[in-house]
N, C-alpha and C positions, 0 to 999 in steps of 0.2 A: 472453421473460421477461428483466428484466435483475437487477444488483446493487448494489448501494450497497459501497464503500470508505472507509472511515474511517480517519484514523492518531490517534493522540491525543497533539496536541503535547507535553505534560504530560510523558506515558508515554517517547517517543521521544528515542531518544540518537545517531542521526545514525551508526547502524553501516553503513549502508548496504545490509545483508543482504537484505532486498527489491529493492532496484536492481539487486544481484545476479541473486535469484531471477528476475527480471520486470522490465525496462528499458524495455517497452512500459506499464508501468501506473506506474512510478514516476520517484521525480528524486530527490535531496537540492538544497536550496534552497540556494543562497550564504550567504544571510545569515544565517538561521537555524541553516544544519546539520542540518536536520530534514528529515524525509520529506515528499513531497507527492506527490498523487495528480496522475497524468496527466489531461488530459481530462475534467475535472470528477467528481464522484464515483460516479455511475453506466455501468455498462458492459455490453457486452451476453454474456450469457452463455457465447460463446465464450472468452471470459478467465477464467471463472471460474479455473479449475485452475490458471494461472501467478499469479492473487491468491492464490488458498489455498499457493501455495507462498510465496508470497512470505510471508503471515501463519504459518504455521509456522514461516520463518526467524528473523525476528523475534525477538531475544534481549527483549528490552524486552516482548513483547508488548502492541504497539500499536497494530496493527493490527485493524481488528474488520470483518465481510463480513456482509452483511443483503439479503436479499432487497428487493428495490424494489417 
């Protein structure tokens, strides 16, 4: 089974508290300053628990985790 990652450019302020949490699923973009998911938005369920840490950190809550 895997999961989908979402950030919501909108929502997101570029704390970088996810890159923190989880540096294997995340980045902050240059140009933006904004979050982006590693390795396109699905991943396999061995990540899960370093996403869900990373979406907890998340001051902005931006982040959103969905079943695929």
């Amino acid at each position: 089974m895997s999961f989908k990652i979402t950030v919501d450019l909108g929502l997101c302020q570029g704390y970088a508290a996810c890159l923190i949490e989880s540096p294997a699923l995340f980045d902050i973009d240059d140009d933006t300053e904004k979050a982006v998911v590693l390795g396109g938005p699905e991943h396999d369920e061995s990540m899960r628990q370093q996403a869900e840490a990373a979406m907890r950190a998340c001051p902005a809550r931006a982040i959103t985790i969905e079943d695929a």
